[in-house]
N, CA, C, O and CB atoms as a CASP TS submission, in Angstrom:
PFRMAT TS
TARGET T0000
AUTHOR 0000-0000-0000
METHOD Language model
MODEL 1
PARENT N/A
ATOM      1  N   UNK     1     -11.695   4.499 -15.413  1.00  0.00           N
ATOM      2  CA  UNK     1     -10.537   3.657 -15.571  1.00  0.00           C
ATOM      3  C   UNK     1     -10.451   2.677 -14.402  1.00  0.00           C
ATOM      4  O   UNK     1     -10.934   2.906 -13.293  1.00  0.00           O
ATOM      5  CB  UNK     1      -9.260   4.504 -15.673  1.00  0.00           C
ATOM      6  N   UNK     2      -9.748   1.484 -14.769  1.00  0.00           N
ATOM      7  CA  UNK     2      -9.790   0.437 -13.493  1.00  0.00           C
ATOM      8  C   UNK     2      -8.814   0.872 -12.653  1.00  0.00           C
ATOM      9  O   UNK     2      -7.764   1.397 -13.025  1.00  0.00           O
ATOM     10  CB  UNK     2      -9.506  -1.140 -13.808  1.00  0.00           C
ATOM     11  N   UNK     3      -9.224   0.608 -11.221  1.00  0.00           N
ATOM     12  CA  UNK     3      -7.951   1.337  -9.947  1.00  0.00           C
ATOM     13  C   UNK     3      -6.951  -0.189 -10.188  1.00  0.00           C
ATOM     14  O   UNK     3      -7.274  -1.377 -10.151  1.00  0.00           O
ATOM     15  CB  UNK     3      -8.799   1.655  -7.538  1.00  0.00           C
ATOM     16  N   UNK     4      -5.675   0.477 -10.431  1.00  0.00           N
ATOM     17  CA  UNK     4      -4.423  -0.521 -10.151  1.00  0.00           C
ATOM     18  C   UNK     4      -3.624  -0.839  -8.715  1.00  0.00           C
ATOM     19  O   UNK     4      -3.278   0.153  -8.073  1.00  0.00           O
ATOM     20  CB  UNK     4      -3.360   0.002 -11.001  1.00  0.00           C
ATOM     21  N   UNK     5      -3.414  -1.725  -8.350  1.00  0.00           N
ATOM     22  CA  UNK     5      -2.741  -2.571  -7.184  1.00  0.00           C
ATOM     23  C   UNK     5      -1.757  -3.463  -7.316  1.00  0.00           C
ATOM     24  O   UNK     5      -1.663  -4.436  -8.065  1.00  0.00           O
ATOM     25  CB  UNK     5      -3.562  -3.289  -6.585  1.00  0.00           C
ATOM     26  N   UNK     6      -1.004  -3.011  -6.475  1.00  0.00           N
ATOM     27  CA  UNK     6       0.040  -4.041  -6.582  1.00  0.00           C
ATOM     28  C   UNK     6       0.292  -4.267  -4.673  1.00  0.00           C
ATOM     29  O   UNK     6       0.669  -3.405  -3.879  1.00  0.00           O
ATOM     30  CB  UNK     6       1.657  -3.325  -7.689  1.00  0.00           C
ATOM     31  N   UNK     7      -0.033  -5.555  -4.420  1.00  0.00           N
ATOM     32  CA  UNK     7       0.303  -6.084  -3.394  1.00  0.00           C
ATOM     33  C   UNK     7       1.935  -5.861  -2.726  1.00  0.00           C
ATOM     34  O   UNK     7       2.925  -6.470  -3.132  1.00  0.00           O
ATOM     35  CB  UNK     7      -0.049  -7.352  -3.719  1.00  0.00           C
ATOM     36  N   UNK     8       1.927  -4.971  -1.758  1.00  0.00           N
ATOM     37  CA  UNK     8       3.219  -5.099  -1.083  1.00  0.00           C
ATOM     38  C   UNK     8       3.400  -6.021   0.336  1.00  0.00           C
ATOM     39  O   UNK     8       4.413  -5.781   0.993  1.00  0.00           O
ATOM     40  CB  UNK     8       3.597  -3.676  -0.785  1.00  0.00           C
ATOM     41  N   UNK     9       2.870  -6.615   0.624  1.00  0.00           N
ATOM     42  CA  UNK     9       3.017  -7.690   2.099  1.00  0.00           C
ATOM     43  C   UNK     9       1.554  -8.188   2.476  1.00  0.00           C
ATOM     44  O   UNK     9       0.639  -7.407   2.212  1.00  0.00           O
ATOM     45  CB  UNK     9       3.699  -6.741   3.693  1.00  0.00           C
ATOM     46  N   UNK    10       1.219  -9.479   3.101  1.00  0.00           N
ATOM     47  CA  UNK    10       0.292  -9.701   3.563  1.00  0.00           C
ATOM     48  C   UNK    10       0.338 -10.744   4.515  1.00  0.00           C
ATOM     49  O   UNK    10       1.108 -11.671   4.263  1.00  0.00           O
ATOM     50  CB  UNK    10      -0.418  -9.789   2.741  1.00  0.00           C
ATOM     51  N   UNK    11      -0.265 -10.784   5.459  1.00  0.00           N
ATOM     52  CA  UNK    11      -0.662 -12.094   6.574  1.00  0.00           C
ATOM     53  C   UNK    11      -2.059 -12.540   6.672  1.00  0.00           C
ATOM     54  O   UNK    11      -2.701 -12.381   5.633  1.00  0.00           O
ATOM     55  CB  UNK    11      -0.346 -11.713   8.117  1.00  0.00           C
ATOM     56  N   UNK    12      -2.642 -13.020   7.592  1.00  0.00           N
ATOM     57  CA  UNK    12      -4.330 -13.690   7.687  1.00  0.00           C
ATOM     58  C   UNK    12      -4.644 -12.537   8.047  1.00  0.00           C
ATOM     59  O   UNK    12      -5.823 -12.494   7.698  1.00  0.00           O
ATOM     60  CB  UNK    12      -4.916 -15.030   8.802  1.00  0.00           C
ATOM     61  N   UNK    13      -4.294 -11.074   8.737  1.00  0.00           N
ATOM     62  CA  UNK    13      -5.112 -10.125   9.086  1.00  0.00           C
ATOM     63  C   UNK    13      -5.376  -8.976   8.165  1.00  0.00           C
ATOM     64  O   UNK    13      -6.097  -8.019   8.449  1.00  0.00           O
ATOM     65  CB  UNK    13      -4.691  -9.714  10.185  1.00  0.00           C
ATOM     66  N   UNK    14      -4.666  -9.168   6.919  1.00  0.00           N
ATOM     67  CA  UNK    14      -4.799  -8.230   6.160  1.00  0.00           C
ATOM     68  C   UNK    14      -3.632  -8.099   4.467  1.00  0.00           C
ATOM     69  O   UNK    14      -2.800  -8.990   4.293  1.00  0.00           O
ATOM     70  CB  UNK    14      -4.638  -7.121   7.293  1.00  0.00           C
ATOM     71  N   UNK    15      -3.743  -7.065   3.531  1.00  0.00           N
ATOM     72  CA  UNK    15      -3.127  -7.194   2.667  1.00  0.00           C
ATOM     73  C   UNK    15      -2.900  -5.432   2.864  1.00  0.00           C
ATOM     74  O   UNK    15      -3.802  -4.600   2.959  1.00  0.00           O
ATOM     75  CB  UNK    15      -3.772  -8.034   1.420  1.00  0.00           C
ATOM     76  N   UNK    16      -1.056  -5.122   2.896  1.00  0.00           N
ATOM     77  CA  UNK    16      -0.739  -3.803   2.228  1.00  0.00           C
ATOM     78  C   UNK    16      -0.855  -3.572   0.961  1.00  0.00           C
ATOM     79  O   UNK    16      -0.754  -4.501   0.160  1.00  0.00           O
ATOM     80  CB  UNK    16       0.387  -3.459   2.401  1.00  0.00           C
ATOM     81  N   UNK    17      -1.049  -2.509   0.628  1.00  0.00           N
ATOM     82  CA  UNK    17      -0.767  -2.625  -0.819  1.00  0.00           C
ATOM     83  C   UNK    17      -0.980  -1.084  -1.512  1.00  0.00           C
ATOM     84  O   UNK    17      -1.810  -0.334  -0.998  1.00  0.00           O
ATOM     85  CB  UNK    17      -1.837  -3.817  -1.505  1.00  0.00           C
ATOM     86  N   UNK    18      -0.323  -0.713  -2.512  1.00  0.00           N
ATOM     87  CA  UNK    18      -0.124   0.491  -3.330  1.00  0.00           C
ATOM     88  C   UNK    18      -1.125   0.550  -4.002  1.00  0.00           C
ATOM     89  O   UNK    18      -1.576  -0.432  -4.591  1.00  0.00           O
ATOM     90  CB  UNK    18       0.972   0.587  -4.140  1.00  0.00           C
ATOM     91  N   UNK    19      -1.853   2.158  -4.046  1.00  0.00           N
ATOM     92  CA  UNK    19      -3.228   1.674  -5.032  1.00  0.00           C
ATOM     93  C   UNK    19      -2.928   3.010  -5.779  1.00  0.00           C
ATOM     94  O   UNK    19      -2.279   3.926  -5.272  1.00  0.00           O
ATOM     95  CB  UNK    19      -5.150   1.448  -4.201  1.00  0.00           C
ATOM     96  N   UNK    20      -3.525   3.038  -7.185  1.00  0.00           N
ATOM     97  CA  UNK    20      -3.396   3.656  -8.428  1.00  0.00           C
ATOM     98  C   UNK    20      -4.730   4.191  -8.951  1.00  0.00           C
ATOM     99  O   UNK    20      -5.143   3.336  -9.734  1.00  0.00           O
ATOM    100  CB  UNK    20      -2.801   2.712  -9.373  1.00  0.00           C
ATOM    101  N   UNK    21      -5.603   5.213  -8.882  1.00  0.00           N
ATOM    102  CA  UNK    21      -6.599   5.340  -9.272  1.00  0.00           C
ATOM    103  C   UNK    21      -6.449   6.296 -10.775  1.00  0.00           C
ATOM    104  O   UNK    21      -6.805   7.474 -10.717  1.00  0.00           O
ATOM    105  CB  UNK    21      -7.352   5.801  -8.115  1.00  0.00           C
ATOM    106  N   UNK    22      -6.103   5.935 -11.631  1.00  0.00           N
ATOM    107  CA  UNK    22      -5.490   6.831 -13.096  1.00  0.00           C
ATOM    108  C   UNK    22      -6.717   7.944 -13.176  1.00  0.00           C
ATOM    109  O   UNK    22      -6.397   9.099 -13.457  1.00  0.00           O
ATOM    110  CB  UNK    22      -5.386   5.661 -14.923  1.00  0.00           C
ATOM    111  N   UNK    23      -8.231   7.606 -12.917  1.00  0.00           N
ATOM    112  CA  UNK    23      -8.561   8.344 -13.253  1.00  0.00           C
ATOM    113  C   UNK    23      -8.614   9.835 -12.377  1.00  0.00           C
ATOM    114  O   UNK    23      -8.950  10.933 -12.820  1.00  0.00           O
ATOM    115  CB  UNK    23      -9.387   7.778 -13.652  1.00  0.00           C
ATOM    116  N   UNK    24      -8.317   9.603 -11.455  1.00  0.00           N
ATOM    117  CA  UNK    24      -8.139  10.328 -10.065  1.00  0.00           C
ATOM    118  C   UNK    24      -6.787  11.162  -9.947  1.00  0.00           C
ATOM    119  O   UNK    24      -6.801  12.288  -9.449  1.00  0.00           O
ATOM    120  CB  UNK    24      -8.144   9.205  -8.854  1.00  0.00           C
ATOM    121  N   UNK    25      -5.395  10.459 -10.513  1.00  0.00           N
ATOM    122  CA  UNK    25      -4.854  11.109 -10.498  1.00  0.00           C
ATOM    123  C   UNK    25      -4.029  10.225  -8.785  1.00  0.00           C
ATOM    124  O   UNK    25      -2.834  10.421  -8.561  1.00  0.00           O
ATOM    125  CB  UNK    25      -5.648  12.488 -10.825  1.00  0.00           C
ATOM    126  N   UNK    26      -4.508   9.730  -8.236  1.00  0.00           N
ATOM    127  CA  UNK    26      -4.790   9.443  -6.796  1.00  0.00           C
ATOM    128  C   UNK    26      -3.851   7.998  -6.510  1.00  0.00           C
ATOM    129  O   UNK    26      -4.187   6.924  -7.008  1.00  0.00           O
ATOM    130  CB  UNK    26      -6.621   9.226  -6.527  1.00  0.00           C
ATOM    131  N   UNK    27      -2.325   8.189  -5.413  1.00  0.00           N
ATOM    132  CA  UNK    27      -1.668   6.907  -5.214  1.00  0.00           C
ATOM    133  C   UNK    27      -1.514   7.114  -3.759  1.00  0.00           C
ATOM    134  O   UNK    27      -0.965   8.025  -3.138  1.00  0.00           O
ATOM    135  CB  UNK    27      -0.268   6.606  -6.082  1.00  0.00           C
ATOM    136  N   UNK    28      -2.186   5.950  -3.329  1.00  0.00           N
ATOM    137  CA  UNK    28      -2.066   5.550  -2.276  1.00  0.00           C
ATOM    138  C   UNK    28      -1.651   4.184  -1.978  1.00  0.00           C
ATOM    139  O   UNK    28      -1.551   3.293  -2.821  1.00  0.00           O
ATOM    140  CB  UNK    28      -2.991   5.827  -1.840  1.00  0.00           C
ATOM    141  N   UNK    29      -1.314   4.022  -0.192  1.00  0.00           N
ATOM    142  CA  UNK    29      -1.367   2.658   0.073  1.00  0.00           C
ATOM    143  C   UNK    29      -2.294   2.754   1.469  1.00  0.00           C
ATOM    144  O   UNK    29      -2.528   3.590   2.342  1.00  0.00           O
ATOM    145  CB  UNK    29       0.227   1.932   0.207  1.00  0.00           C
ATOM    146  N   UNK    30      -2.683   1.349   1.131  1.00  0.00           N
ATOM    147  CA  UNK    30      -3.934   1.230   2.001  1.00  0.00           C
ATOM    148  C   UNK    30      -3.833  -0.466   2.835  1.00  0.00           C
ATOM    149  O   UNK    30      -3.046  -1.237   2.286  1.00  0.00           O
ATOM    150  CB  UNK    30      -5.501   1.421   0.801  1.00  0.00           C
ATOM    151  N   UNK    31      -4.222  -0.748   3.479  1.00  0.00           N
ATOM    152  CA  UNK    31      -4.077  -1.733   4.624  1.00  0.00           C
ATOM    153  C   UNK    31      -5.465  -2.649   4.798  1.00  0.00           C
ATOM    154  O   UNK    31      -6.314  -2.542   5.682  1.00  0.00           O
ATOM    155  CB  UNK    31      -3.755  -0.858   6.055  1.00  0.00           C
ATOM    156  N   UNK    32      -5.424  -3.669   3.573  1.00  0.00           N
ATOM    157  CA  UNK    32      -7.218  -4.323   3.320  1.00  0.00           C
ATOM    158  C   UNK    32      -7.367  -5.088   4.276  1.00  0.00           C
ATOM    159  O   UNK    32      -6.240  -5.524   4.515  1.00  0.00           O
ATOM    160  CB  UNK    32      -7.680  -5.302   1.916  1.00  0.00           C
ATOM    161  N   UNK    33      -8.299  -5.651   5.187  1.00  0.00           N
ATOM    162  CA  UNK    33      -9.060  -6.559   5.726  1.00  0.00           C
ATOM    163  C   UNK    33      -9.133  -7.520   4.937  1.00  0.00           C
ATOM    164  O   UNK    33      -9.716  -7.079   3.947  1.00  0.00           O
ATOM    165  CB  UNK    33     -10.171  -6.184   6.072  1.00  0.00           C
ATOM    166  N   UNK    34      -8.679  -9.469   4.653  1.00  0.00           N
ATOM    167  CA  UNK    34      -9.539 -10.028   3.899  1.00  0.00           C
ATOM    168  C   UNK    34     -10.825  -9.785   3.587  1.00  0.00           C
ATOM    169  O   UNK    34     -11.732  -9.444   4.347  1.00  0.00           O
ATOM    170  CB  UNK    34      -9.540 -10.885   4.178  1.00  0.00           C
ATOM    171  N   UNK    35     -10.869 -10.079   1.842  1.00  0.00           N
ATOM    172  CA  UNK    35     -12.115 -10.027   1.473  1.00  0.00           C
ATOM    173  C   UNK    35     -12.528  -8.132   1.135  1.00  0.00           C
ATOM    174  O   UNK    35     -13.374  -7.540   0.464  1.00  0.00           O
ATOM    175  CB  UNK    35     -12.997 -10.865   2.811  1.00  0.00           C
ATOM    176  N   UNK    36     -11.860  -7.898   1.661  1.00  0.00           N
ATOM    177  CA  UNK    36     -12.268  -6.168   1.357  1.00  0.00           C
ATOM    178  C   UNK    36     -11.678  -5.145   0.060  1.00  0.00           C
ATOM    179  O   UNK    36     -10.622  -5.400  -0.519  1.00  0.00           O
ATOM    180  CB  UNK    36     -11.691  -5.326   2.724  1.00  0.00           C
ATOM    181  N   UNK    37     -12.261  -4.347  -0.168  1.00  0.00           N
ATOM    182  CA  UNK    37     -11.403  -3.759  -1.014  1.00  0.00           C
ATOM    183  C   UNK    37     -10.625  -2.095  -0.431  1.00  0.00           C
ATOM    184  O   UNK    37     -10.964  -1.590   0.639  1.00  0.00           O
ATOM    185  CB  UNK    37     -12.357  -3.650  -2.374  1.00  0.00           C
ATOM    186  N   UNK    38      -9.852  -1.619  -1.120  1.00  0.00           N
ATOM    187  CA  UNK    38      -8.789  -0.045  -0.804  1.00  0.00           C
ATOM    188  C   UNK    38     -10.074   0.681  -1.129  1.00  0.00           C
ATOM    189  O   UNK    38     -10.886   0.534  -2.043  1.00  0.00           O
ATOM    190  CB  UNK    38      -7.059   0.492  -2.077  1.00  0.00           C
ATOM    191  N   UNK    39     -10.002   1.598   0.007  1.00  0.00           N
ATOM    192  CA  UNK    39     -11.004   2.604  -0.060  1.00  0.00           C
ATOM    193  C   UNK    39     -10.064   3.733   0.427  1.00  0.00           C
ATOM    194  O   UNK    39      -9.550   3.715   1.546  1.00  0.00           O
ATOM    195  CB  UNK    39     -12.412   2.318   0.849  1.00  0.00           C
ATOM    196  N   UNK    40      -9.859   4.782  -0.540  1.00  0.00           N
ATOM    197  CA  UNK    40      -9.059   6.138  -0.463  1.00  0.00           C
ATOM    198  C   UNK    40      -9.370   7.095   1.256  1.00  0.00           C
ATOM    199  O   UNK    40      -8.631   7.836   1.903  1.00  0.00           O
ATOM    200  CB  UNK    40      -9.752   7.207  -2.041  1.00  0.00           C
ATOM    201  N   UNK    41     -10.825   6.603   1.499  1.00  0.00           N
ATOM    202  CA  UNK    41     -10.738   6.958   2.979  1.00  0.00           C
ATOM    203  C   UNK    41     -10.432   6.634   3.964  1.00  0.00           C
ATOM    204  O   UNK    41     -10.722   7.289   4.966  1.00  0.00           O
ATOM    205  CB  UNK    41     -11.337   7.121   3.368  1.00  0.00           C
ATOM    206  N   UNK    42      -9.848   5.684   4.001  1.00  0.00           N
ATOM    207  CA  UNK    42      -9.128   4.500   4.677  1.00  0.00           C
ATOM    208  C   UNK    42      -7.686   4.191   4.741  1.00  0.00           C
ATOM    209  O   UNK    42      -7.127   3.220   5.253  1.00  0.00           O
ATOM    210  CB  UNK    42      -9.576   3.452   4.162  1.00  0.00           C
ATOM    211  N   UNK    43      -6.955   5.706   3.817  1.00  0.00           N
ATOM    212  CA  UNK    43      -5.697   4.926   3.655  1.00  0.00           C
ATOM    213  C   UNK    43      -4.677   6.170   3.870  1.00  0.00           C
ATOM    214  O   UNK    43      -5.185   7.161   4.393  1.00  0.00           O
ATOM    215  CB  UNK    43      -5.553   4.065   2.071  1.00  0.00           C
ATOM    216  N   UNK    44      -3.582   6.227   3.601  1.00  0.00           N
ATOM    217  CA  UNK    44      -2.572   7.115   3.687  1.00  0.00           C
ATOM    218  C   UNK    44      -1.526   7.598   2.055  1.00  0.00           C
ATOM    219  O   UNK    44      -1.518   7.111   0.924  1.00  0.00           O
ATOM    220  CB  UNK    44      -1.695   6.344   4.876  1.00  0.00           C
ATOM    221  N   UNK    45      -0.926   8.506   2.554  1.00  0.00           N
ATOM    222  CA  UNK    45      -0.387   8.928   1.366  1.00  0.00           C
ATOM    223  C   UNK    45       1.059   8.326   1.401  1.00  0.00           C
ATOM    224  O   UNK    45       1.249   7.797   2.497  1.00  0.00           O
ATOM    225  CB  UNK    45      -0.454  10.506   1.217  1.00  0.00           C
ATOM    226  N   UNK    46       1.761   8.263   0.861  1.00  0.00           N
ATOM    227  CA  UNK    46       3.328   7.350   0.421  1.00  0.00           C
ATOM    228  C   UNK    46       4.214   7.921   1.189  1.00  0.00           C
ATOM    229  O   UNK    46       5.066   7.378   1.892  1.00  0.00           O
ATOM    230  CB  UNK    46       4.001   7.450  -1.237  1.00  0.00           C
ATOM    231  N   UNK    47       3.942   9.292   1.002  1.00  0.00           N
ATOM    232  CA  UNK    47       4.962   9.794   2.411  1.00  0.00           C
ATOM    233  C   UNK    47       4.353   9.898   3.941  1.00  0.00           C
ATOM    234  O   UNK    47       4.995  10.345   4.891  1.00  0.00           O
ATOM    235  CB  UNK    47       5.508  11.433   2.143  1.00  0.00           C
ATOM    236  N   UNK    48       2.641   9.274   4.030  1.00  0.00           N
ATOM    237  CA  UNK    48       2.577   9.173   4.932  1.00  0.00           C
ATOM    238  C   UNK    48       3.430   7.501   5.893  1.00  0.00           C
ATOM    239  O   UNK    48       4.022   7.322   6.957  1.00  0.00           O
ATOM    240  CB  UNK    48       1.258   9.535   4.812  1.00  0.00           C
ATOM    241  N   UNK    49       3.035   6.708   4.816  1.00  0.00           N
ATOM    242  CA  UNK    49       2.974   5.366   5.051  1.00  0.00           C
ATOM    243  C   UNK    49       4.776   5.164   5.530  1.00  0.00           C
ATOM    244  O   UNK    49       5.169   4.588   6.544  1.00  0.00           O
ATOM    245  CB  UNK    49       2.311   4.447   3.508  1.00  0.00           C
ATOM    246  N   UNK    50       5.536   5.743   4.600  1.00  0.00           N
ATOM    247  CA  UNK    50       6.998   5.277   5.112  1.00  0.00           C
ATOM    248  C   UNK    50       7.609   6.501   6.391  1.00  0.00           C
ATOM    249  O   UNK    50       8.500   6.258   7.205  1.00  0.00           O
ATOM    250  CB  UNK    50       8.209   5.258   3.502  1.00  0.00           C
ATOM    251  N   UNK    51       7.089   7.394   6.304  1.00  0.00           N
ATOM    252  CA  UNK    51       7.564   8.308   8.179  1.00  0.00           C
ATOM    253  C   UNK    51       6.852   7.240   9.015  1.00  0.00           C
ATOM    254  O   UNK    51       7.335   7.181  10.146  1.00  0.00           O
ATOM    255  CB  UNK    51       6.606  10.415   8.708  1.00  0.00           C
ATOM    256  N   UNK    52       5.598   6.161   8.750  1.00  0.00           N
ATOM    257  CA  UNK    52       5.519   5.529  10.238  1.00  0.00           C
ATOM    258  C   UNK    52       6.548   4.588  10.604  1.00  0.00           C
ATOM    259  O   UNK    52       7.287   3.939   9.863  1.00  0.00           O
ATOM    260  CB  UNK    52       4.237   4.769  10.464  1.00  0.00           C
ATOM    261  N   UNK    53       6.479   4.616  11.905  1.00  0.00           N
ATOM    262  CA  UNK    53       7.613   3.283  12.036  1.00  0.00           C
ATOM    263  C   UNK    53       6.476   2.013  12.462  1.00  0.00           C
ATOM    264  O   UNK    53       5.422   2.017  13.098  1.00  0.00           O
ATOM    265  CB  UNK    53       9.106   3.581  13.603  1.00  0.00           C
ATOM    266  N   UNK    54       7.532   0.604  11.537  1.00  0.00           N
ATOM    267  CA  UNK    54       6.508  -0.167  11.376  1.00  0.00           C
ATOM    268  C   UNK    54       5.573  -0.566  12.760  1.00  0.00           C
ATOM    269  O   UNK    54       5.810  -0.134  13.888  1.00  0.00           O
ATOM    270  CB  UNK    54       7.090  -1.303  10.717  1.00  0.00           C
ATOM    271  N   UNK    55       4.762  -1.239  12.499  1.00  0.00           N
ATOM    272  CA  UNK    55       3.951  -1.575  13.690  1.00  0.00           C
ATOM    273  C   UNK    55       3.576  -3.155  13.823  1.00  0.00           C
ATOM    274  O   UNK    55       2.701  -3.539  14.600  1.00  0.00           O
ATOM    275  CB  UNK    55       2.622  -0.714  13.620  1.00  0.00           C
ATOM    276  N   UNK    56       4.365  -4.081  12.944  1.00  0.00           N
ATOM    277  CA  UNK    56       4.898  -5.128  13.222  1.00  0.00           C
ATOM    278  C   UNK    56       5.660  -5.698  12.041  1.00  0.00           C
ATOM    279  O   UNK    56       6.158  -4.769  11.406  1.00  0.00           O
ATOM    280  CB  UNK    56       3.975  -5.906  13.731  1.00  0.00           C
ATOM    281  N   UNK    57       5.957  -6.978  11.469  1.00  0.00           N
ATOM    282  CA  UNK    57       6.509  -7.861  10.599  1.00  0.00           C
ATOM    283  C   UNK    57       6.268  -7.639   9.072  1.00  0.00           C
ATOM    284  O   UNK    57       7.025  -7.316   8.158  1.00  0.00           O
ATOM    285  CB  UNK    57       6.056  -9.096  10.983  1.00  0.00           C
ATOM    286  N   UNK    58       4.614  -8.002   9.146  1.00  0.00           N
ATOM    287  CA  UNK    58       4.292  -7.525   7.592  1.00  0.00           C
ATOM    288  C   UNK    58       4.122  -5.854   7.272  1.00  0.00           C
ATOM    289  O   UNK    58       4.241  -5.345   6.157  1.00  0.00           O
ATOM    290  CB  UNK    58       2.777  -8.253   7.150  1.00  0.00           C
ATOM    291  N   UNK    59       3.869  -5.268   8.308  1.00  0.00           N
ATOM    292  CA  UNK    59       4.215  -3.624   7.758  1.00  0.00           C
ATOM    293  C   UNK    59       5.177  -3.289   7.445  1.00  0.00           C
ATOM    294  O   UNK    59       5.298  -2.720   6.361  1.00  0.00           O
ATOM    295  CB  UNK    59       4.083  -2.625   8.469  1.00  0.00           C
ATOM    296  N   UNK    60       6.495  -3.561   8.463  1.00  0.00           N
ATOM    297  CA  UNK    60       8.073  -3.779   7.956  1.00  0.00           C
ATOM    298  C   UNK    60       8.172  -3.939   6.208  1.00  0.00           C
ATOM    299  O   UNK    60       8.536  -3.130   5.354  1.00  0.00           O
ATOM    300  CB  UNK    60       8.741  -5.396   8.748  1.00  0.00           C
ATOM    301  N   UNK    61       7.728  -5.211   6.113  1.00  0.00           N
ATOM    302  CA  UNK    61       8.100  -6.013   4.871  1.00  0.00           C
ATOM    303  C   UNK    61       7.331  -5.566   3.792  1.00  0.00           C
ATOM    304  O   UNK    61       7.620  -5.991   2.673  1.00  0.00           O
ATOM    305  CB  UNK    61       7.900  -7.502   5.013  1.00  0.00           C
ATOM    306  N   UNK    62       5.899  -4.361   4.005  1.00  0.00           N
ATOM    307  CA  UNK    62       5.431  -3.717   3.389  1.00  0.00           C
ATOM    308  C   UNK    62       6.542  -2.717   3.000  1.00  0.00           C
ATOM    309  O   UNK    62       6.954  -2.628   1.844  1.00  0.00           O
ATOM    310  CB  UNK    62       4.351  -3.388   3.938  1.00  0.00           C
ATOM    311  N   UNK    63       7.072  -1.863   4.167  1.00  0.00           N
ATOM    312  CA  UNK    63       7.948  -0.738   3.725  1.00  0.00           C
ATOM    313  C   UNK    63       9.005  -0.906   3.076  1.00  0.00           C
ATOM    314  O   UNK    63       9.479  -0.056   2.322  1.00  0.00           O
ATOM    315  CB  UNK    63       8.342  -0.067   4.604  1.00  0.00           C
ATOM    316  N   UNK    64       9.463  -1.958   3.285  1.00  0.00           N
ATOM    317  CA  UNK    64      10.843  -2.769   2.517  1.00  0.00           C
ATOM    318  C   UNK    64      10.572  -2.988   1.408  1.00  0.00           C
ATOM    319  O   UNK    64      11.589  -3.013   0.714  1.00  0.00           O
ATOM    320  CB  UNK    64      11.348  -4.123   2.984  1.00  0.00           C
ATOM    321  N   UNK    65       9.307  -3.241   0.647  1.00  0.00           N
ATOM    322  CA  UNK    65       8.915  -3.724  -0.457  1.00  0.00           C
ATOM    323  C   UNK    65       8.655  -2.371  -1.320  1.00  0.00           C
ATOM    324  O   UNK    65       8.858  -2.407  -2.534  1.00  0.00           O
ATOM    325  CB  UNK    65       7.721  -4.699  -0.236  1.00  0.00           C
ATOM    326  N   UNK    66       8.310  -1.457  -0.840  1.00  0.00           N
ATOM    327  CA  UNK    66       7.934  -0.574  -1.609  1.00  0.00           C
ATOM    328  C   UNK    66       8.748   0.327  -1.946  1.00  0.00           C
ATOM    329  O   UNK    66       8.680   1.178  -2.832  1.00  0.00           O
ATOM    330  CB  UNK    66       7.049  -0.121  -1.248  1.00  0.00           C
ATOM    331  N   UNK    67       9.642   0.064  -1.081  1.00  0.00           N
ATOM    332  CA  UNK    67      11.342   0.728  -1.047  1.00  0.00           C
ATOM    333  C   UNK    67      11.978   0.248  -2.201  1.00  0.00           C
ATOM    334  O   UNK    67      12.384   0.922  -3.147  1.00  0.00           O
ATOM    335  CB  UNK    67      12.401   0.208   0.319  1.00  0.00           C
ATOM    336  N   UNK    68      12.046  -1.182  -2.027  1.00  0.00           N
ATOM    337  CA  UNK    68      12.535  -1.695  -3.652  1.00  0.00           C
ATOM    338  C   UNK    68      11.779  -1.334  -5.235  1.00  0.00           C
ATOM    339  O   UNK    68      12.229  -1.056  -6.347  1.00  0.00           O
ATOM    340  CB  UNK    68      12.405  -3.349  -3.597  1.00  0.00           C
ATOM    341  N   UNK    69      10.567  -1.486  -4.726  1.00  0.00           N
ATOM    342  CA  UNK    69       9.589  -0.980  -5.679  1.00  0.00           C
ATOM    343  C   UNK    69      10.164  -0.385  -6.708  1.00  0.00           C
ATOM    344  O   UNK    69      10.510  -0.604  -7.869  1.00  0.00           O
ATOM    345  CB  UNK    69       8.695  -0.108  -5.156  1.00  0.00           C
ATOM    346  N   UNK    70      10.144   1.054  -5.303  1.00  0.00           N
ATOM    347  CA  UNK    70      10.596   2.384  -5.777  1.00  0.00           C
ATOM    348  C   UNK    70      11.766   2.618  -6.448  1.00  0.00           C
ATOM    349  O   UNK    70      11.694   3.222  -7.518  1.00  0.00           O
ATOM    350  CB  UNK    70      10.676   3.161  -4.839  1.00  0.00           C
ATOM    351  N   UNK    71      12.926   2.227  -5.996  1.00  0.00           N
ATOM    352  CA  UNK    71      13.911   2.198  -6.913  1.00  0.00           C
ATOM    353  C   UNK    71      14.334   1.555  -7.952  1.00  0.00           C
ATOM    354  O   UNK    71      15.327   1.732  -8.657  1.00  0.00           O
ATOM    355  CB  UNK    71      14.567   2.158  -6.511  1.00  0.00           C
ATOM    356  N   UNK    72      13.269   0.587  -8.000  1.00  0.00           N
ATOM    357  CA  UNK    72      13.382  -0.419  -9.539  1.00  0.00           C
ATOM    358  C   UNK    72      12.595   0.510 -10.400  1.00  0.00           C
ATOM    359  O   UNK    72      12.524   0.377 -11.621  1.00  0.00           O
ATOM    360  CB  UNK    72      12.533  -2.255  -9.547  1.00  0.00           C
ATOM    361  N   UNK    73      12.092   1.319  -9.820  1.00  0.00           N
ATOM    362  CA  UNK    73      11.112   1.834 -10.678  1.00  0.00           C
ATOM    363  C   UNK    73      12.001   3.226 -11.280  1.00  0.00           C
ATOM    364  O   UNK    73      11.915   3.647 -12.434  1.00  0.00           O
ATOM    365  CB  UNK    73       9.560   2.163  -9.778  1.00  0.00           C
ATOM    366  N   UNK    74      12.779   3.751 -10.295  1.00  0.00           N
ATOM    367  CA  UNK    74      13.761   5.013 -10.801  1.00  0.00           C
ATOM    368  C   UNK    74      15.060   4.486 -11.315  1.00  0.00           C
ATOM    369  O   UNK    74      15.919   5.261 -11.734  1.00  0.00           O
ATOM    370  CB  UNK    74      14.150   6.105  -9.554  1.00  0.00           C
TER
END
């Protein structure tokens, strides 16, 4: 199955973003490098990602985003 993404924040150093692997079973968010793709070894789990406190502007606006996400989604 194709892994799903949905972009939560980005600047020139990188893209956050929620990743969906259906066939896996597997949701993460992961922190891309331009040009790169989410690699599950590379990333954190949902309750890892919101206990951090941000570590600048677009991580903020990552956690803020996924916050809304989340409750549009419940």
């Amino acid at each position: 199955m194709t892994t799903l993404t949905h972009c939560l924040a980005e600047d020139a150093t990188g893209t956050w973003m929620i990743v969906f692997e259906p066939g896996e079973l597997h949701l993460y968010v992961a922190c891309v490098a331009p040009g790169a793709t989410a690699e599950p070894a590379d990333s954190m789990t949902i309750e890892d990602f919101l206990a951090w406190r941000p570590k600048g502007q677009t991580h903020k606006l990552a956690i803020d985003n996924l916050v809304t996400w989340l409750k549009t989604a419940l």
